[in-house]
Structures are given as structure tokens and as C-alpha cells.
gemmi code that builds the backbone of each chain (N, CA, C; Angstrom):
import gemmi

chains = {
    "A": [
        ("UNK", (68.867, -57.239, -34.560), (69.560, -57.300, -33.277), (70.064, -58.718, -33.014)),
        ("UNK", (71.341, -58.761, -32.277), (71.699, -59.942, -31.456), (71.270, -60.421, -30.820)),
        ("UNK", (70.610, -62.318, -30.626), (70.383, -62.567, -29.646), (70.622, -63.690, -29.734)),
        ("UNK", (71.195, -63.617, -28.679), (71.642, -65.122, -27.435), (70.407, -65.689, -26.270)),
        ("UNK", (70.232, -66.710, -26.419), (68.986, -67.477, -25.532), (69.756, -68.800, -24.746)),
        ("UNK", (69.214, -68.964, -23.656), (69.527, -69.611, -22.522), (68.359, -70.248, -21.708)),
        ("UNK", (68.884, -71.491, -22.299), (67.350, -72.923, -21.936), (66.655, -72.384, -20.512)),
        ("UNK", (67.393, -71.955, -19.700), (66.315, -71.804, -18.139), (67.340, -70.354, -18.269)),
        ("UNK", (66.581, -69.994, -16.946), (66.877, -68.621, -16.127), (67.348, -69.234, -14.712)),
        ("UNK", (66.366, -69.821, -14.690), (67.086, -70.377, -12.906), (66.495, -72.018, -12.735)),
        ("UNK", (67.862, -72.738, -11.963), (67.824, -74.006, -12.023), (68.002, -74.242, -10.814)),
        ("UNK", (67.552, -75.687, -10.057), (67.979, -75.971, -9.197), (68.144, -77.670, -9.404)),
        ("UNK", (69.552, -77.835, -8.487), (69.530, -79.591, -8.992), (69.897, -79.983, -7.811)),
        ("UNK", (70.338, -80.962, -7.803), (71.036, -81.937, -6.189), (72.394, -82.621, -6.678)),
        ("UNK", (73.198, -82.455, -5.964), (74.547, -82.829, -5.945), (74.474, -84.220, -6.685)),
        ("UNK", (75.492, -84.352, -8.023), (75.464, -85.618, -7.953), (74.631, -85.993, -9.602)),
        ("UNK", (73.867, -84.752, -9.947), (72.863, -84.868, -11.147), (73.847, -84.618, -12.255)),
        ("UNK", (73.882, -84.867, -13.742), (74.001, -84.336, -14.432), (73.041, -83.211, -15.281)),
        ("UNK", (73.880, -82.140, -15.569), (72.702, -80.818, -15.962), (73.699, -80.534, -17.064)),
        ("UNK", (72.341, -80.095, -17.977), (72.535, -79.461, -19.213), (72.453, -78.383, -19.389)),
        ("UNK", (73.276, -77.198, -19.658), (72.682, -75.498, -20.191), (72.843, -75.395, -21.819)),
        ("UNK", (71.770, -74.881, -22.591), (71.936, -74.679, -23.504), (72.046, -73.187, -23.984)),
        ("UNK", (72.490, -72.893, -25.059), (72.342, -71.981, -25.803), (72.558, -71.836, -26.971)),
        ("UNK", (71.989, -70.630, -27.612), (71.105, -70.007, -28.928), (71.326, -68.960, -29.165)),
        ("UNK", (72.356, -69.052, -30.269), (72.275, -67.506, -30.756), (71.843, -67.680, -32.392)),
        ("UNK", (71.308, -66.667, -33.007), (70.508, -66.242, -34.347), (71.694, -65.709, -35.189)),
        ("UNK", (72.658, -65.057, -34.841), (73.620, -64.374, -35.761), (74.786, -65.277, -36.646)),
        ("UNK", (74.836, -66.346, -36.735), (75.724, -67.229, -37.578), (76.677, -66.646, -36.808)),
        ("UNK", (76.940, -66.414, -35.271), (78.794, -66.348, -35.495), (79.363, -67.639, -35.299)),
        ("UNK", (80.667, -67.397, -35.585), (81.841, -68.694, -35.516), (81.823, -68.752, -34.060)),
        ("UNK", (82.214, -67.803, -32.807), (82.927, -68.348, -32.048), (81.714, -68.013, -30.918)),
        ("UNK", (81.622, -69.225, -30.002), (80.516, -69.217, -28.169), (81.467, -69.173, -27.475)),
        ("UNK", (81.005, -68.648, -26.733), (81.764, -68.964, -24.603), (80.500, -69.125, -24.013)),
        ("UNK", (81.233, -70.006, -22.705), (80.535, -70.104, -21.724), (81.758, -69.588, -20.493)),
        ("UNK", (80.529, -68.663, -19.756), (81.519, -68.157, -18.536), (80.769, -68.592, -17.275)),
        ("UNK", (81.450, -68.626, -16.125), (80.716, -68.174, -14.860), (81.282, -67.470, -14.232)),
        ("UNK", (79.778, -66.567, -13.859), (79.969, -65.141, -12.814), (80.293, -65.456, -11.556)),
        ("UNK", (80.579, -65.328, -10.155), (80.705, -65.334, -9.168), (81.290, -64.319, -8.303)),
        ("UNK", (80.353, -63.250, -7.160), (81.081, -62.696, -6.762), (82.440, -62.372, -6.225)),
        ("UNK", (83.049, -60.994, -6.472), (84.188, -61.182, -5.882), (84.950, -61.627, -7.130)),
        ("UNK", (84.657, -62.427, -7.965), (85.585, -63.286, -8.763), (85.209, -62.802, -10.283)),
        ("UNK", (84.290, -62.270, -10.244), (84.338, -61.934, -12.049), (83.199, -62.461, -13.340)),
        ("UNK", (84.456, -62.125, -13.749), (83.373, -63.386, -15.243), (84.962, -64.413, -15.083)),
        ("UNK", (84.197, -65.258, -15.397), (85.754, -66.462, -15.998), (85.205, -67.474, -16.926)),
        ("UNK", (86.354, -67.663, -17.782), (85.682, -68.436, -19.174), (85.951, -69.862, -18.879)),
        ("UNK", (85.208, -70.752, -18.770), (84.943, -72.296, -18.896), (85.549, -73.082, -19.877)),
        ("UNK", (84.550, -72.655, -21.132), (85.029, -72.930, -22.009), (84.814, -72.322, -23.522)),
        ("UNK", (85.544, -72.475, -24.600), (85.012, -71.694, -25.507), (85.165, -72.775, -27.233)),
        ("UNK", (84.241, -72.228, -28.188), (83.980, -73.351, -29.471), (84.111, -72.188, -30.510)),
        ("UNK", (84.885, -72.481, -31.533), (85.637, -71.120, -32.525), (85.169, -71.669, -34.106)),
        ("UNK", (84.331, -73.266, -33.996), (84.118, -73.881, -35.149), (83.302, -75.415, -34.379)),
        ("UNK", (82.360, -75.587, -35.313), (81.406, -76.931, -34.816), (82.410, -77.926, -34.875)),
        ("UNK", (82.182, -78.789, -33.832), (82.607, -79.708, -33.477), (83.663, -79.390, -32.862)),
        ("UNK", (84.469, -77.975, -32.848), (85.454, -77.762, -32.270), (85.581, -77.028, -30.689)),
        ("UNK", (85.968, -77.146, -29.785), (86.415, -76.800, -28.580), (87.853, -76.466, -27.997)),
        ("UNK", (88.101, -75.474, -26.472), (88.821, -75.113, -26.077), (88.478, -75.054, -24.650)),
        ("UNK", (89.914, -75.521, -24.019), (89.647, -75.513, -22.525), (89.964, -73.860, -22.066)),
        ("UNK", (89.056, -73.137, -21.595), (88.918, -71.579, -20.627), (90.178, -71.967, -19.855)),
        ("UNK", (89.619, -71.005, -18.350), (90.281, -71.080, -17.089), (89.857, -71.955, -16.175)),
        ("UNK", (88.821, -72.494, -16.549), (87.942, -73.489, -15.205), (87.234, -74.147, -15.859)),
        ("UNK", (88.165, -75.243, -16.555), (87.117, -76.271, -17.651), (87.085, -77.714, -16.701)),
        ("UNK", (87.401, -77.347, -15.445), (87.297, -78.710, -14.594), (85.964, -78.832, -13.899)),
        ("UNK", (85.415, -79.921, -14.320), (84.057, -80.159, -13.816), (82.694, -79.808, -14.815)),
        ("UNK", (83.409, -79.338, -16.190), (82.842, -79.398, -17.008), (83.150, -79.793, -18.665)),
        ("UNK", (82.168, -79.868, -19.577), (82.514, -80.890, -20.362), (81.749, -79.610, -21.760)),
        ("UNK", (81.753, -79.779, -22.853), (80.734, -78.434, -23.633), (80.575, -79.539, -24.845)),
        ("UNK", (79.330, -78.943, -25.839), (79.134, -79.592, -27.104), (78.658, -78.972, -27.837)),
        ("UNK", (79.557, -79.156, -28.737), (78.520, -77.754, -30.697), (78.310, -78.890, -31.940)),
        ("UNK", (77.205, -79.553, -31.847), (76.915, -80.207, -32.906), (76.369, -79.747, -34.093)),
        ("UNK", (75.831, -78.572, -33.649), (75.132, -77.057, -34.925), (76.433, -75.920, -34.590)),
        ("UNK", (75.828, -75.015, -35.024), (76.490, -73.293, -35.424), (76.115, -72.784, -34.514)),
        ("UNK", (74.561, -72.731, -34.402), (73.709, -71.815, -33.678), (74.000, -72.533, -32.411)),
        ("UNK", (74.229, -73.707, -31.822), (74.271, -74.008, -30.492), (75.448, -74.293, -29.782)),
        ("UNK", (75.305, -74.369, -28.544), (76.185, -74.804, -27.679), (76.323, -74.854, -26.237)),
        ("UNK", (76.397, -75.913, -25.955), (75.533, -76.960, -24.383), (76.707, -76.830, -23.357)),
        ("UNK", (76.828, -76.906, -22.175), (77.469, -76.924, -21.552), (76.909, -77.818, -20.317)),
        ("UNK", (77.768, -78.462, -20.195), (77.529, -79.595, -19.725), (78.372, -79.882, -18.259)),
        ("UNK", (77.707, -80.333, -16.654), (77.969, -80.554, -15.679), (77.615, -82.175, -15.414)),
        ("UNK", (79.061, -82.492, -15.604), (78.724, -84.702, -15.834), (78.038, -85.014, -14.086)),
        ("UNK", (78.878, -84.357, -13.547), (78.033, -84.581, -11.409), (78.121, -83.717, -10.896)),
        ("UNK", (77.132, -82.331, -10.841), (77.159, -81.256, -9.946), (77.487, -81.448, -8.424)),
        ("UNK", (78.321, -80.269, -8.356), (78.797, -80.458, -7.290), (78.099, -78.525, -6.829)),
        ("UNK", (77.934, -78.440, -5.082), (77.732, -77.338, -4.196), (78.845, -76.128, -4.947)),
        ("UNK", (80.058, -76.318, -5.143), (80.652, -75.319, -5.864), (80.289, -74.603, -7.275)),
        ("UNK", (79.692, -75.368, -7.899), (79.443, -75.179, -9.299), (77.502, -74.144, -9.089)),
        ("UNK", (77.723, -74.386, -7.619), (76.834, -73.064, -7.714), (76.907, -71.883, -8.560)),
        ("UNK", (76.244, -71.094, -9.693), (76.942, -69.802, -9.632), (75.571, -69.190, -11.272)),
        ("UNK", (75.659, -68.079, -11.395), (75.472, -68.049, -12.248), (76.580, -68.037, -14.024)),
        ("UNK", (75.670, -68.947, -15.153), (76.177, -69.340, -16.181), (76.220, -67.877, -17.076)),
        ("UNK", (77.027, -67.872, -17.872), (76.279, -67.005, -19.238), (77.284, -67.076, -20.307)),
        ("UNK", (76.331, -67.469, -21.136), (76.691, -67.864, -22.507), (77.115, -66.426, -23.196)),
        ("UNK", (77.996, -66.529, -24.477), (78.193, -65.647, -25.184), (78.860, -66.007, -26.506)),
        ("UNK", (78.056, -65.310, -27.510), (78.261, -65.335, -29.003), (78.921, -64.097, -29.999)),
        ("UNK", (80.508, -64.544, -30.938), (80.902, -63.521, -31.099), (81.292, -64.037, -33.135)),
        ("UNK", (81.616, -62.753, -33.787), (81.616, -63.056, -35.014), (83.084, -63.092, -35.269)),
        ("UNK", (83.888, -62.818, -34.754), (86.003, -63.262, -34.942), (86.456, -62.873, -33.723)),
        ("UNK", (87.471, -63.460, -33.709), (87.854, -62.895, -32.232), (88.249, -61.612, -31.972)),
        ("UNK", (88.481, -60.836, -32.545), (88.435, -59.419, -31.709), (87.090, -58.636, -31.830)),
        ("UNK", (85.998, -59.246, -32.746), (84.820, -58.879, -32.424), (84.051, -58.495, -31.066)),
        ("UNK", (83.191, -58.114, -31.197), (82.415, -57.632, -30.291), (81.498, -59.517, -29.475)),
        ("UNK", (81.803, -59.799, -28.711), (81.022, -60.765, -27.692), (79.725, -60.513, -27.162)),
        ("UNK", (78.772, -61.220, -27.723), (76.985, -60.642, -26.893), (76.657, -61.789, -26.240)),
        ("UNK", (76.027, -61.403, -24.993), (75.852, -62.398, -24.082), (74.578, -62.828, -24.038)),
        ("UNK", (73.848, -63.655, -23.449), (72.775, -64.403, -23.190), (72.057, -63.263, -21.730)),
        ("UNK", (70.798, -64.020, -21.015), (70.221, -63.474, -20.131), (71.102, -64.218, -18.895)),
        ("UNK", (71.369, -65.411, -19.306), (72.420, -65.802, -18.042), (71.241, -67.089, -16.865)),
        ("UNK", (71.855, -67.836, -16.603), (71.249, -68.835, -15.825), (71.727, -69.029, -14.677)),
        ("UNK", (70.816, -68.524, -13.987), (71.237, -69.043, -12.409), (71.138, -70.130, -12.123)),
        ("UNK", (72.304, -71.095, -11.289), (72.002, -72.795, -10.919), (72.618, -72.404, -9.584)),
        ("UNK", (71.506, -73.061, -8.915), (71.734, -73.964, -7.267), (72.119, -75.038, -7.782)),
        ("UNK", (72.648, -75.435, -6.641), (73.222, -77.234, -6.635), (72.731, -77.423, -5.024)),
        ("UNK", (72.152, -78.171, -4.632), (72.477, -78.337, -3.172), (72.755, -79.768, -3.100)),
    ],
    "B": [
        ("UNK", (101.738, -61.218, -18.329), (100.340, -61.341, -18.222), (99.148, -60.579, -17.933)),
        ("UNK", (97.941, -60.552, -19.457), (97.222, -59.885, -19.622), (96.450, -59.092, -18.198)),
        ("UNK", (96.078, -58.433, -18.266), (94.985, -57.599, -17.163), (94.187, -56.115, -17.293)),
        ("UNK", (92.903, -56.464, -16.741), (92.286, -55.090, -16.906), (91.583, -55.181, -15.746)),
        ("UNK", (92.340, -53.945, -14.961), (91.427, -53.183, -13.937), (90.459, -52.250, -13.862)),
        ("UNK", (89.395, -52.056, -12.939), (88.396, -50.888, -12.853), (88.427, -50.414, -11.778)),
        ("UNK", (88.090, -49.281, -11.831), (88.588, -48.024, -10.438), (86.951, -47.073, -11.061)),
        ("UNK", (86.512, -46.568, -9.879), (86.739, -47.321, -8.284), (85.402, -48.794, -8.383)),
        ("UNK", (85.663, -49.186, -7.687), (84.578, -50.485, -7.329), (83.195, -50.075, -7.242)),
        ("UNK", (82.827, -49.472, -6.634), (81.681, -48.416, -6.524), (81.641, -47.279, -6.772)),
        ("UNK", (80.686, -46.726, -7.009), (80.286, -45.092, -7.433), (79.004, -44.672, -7.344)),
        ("UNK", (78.785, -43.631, -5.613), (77.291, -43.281, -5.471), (77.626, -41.474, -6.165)),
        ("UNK", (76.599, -41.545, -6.867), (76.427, -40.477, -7.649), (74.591, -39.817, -7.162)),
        ("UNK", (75.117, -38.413, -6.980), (72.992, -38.114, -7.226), (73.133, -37.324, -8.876)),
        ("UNK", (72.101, -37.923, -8.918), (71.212, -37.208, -10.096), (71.707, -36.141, -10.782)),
        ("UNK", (72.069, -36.044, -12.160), (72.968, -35.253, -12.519), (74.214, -34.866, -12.248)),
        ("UNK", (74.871, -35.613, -11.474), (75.917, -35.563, -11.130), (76.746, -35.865, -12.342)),
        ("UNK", (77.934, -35.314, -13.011), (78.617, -36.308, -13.937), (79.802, -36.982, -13.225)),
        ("UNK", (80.535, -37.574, -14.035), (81.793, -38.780, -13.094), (82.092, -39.407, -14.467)),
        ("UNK", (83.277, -40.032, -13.734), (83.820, -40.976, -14.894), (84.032, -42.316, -14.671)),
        ("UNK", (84.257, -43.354, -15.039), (84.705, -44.759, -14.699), (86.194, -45.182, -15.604)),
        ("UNK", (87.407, -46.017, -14.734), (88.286, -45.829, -15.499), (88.581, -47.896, -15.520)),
        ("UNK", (89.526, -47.720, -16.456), (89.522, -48.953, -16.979), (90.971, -49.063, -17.649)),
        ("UNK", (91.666, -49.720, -16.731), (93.463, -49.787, -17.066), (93.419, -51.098, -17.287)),
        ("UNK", (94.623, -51.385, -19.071), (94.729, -52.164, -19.121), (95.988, -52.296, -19.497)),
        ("UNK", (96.837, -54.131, -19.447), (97.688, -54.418, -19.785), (97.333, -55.609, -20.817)),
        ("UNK", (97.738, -55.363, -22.058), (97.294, -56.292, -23.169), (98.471, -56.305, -23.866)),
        ("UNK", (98.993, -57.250, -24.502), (100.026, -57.230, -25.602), (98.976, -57.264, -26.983)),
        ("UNK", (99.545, -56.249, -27.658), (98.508, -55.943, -28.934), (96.924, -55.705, -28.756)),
        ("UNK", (97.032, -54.732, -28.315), (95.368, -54.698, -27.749), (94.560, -54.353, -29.474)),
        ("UNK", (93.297, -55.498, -29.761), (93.046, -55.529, -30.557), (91.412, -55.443, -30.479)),
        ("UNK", (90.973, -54.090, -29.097), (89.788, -53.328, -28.949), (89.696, -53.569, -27.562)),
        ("UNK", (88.368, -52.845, -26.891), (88.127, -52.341, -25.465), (86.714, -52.768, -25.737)),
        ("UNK", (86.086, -53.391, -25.139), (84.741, -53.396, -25.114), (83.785, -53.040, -23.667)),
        ("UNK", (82.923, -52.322, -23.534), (81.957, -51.969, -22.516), (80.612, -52.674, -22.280)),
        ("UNK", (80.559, -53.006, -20.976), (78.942, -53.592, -21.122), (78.568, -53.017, -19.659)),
        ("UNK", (77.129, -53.160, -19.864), (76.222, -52.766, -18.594), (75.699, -54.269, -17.929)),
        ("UNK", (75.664, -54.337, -16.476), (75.183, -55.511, -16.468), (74.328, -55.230, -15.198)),
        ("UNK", (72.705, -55.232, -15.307), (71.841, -55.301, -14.589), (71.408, -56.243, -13.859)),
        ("UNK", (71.563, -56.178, -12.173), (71.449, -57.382, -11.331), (70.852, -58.825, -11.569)),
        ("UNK", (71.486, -59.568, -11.774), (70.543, -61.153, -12.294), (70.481, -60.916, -13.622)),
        ("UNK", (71.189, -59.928, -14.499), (70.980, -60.279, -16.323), (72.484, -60.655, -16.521)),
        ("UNK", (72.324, -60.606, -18.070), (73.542, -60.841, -18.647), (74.301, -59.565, -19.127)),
        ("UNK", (75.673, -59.357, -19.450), (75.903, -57.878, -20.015), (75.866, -57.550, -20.795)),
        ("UNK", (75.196, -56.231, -21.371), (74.340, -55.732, -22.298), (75.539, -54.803, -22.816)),
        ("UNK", (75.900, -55.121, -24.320), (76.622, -54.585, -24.899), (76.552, -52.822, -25.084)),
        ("UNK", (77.875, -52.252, -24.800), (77.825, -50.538, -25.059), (78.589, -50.652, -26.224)),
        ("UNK", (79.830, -50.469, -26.213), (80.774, -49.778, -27.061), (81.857, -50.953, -27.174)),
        ("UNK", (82.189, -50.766, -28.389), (83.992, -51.296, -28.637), (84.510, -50.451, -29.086)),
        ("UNK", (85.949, -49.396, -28.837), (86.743, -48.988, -29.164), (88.043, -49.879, -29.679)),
        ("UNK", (89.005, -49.072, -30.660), (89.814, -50.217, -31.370), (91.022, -49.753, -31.317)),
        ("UNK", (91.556, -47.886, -31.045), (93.090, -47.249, -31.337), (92.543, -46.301, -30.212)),
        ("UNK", (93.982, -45.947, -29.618), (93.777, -45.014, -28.952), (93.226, -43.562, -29.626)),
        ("UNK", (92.461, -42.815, -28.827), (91.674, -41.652, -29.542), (90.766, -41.579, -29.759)),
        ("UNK", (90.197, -42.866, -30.025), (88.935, -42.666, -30.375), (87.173, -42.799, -29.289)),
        ("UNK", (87.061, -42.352, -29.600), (85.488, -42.010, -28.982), (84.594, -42.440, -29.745)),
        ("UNK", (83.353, -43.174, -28.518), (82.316, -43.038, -29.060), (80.890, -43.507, -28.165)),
        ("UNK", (79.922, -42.632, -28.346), (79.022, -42.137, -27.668), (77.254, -42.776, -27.594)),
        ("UNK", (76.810, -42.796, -26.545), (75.444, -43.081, -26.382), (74.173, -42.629, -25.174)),
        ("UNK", (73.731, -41.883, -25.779), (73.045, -41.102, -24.623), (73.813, -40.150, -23.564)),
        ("UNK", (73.941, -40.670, -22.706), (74.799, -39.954, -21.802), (75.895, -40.207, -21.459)),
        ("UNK", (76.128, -41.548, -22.115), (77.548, -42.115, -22.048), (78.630, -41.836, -23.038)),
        ("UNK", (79.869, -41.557, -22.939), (80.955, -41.810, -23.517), (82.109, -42.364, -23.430)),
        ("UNK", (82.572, -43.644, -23.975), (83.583, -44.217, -23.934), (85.372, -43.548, -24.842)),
        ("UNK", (86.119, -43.271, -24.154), (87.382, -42.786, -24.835), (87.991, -43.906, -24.602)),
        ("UNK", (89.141, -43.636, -25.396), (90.462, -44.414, -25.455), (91.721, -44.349, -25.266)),
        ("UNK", (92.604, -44.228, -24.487), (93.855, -44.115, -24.803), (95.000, -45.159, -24.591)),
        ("UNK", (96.552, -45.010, -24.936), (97.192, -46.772, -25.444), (97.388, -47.233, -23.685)),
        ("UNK", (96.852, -46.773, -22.577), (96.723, -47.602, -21.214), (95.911, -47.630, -20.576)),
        ("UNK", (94.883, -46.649, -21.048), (93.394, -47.254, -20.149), (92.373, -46.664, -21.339)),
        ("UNK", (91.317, -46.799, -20.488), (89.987, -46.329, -21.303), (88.940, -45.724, -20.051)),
        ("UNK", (87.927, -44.799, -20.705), (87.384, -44.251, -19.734), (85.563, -44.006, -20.055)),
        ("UNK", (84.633, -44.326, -19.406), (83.615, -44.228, -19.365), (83.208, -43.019, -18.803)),
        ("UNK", (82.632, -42.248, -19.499), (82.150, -40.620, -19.309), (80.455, -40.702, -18.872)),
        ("UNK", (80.214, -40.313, -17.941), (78.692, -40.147, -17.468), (78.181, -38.739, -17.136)),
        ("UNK", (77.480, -38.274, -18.280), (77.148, -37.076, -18.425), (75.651, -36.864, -17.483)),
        ("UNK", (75.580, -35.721, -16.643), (74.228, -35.803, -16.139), (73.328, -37.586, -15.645)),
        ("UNK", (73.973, -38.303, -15.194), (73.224, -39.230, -15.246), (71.846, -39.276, -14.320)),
        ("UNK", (71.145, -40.473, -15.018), (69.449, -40.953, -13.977), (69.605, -41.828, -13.671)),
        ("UNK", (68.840, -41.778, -12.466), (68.857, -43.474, -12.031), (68.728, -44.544, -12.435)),
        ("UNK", (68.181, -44.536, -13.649), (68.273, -45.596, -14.661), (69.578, -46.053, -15.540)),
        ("UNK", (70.335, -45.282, -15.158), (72.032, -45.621, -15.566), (72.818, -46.683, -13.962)),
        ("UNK", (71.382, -46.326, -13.388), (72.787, -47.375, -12.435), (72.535, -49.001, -12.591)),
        ("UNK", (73.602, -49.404, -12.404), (74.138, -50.861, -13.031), (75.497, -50.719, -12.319)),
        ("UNK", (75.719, -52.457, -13.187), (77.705, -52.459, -13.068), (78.150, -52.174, -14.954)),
        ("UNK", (78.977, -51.324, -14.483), (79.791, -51.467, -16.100), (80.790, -51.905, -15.559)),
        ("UNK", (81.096, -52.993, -16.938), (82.410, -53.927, -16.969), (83.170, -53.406, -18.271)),
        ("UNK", (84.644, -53.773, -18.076), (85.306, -53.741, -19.290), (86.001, -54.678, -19.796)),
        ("UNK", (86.527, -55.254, -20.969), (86.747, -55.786, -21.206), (87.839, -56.114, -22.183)),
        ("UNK", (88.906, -57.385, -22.249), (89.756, -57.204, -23.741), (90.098, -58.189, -24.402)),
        ("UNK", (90.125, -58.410, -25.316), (90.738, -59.792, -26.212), (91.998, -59.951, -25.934)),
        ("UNK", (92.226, -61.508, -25.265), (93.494, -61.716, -24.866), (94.015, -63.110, -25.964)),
        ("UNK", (94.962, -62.619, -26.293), (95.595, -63.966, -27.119), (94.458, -63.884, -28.329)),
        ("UNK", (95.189, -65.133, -28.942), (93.921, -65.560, -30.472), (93.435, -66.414, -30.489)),
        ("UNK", (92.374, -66.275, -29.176), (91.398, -67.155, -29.119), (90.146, -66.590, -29.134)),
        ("UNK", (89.917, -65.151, -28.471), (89.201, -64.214, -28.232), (88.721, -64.486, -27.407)),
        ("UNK", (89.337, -65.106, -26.246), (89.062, -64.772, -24.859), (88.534, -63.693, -24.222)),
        ("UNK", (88.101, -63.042, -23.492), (88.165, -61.663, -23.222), (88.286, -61.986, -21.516)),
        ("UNK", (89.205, -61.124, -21.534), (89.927, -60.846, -20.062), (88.506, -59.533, -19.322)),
        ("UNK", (88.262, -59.856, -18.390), (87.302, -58.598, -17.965), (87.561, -58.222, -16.785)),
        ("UNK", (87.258, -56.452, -16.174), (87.359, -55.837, -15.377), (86.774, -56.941, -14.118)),
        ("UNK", (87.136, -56.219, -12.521), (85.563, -56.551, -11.935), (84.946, -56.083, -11.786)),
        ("UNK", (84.695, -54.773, -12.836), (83.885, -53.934, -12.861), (83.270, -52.403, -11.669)),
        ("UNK", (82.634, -52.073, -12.083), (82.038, -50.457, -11.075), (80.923, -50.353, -11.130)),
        ("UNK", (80.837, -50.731, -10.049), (78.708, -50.693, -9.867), (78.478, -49.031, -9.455)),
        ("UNK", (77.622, -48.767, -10.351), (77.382, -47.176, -10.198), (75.869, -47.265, -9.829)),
        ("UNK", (75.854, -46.622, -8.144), (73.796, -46.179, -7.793), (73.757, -44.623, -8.196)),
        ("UNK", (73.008, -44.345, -9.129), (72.416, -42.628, -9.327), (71.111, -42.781, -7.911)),
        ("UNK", (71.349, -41.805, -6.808), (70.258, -41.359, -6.432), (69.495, -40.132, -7.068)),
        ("UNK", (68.204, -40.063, -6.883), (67.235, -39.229, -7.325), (67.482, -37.811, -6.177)),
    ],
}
model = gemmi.Model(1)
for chain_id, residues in chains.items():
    chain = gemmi.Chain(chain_id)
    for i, (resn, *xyz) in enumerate(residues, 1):
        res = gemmi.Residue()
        res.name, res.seqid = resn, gemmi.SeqId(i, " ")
        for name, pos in zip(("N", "CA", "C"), xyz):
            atom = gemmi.Atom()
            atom.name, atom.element = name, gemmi.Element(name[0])
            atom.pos, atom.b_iso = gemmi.Position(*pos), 0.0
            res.add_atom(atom)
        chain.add_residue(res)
    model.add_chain(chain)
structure = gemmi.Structure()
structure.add_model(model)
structure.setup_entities()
């Protein structure tokens, strides 16, 4: 089976911190996303990595920054949380792009 | 520009009830449909990818079809343990983005 892992489940930080989310997937695929959920609004992709060391700006790569120094990983990164960036995260790992995408358990972050 | 809608937003169903969930899309070269379940506070839990119109394919009480402008989630007899949100989903461009529904939260009462 697929699996995708996600450093916390639920976070809380203070405006102003930098925060790290990680994730872990076991299946050697090529390509991660990171999305955030938010009601009303969906899933929306942040950002996405198709090859290590390589990256792509999503729909809402402002206010965030990502890093794949391995295969298996990939961090997503908030340089100064801000009250908006409330939301829940969730990672996802896929083997080509029209493949099938498996997601993580997903991380909830407060910011206050 | 890409899009995939879900109809209806909600769906209260009792117990054995069957229903369907629909899922219209606009894709240039649609290159598959994917389904997930997503249980309050998780992540979404993979169902099905379909790839040409026609084709079907099945799990428990669920069935996903296909055709070249929407796709449709079949709920046979369902339990309350089928309720969730199903989302849908599609590869947009060649990046493998996936464009997603906002999905249909379905409650089975008992």
C-alpha cells in the first residue's frame, strides 16, 4: 500500500514564526504536492516537485517557499506565518502525471 | 479554462437508499477522472481513476462511470459508513496538477 506521512497532525504557532511541514512517502514516486484545504474554497495547489531539487509555483505559492533534497521527501515551508495561512495542509504523492495522486493524513495549523 | 464541478453539494440519504453523485468536467485532453473519499479532519482516501469514456469501475457499493463530459458516482444501498465528502478530480496541463471538484458531502441516516 501507499503511504504518505505528515510530521504533525495539528500545529499551532504565533504570527511571525517560521514553520516547517514535512512529508513522506514510501513509493519512489517522481512527482509531491502540497495543497491547502479551506472551506468554501477547495483543495488548491501551493506548490508542486516533479524531480529532486526541482520545483513549481501552484496557485498560491505566495507566502510559501518548498524543499526536495531526497525522493521520498518534501517540506513545505512558511518563512513568517501569518493568521491567513490558517488552514489545513495536505501533502500528496504521485508516480507521472496523469497517475493516480495519494494523499497524506493532512495537518491542521493555527497561526494566531 | 480547465474545470470540474460537483452536483449537488450535499446529499441526505437514509439507509439503503441508492443515489448518484455527478461530476462535470471541462478538460482539454482529459487524461483520467479520479475519486476520493475524504473523512472530516483526514486526508482523501483514494477510490477510482477512470481513463476513456465507458468505462466503469467498482467497489463495494460504489461505482464510478465515465462519459466524454462528466462522470458519475453510483451508491448502491448505502450505510452510514459511506458518509463522507467525495471529491473529484482531473489532471490539468503537464504538470499533473489536479483541478478538483468542491465536492458532495453525503450523510446516510440509519
Amino acid at each position: 500500500d501507499v503511504k504518505v506521512t505528515q510530521s504533525s497532525r495539528y500545529l499551532v504557532k504565533r504570527t511571525g514564526e517560521k514553520v516547517f511541514l514535512e512529508c513522506v512517502q514510501d513509493m519512489d514516486h517522481e512527482n509531491m504536492f502540497w495543497y491547502r484545504q479551506d472551506p468554501g474554497l477547495g483543495l488548491r495547489l501551493i506548490y508542486f516537485s516533479y524531480d529532486v531539487k526541482m520545483k513549481e509555483k501552484g496557485d498560491i505559492p505566495e507566502g510559501y517557499s518548498v524543499s526536495r533534497e531526497k525522493k521520498e521527501r518534501f517540506s513545505l515551508i512558511l518563512e513568517s506565518a501569518s493568521t491567513n495561512q490558517t488552514s489545513m495542509y495536505l501533502c500528496a504523492s504521485g508516480l507521472a502525471v496523469q497517475e493516480t495522486q495519494y494523499f497524506g493524513p493532512g495537518t491542521r495549523l493555527l497561526v494566531l | 479554462e480547465d474545470q470540474v464541478t460537483q452536483s449537488p453539494e450535499a446529499l441526505r440519504l437514509q439507509e439503503g437508499e441508492s443515489s448518484s453523485l455527478n461530476c462535470s468536467y471541462t478538460v482539454s485532453g482529459l487524461r483520467g477522472l479520479f475519486w476520493y473519499r475524504q473523512d472530516p479532519g483526514k486526508g482523501p482516501e483514494f477510490l477510482f481513476t477512470l481513463y476513456s469514456a465507458g468505462e466503469e469501475k467498482e467497489k463495494e457499493r460504489l461505482k464510478a462511470t465515465l462519459t466524454k463530459k462528466e462522470s458519475f458516482l453510483h451508491i448502491t444501498a448505502p450505510k452510514p459508513e459511506d458518509s463522507a465528502t467525495y471529491l473529484c478530480a482531473a489532471p490539468s496541463g503537464n504538470t499533473g496538477k489536479l483541478i478538483f471538484g468542491q465536492g458532495t458531502t453525503l450523510q446516510v441516516k440509519p
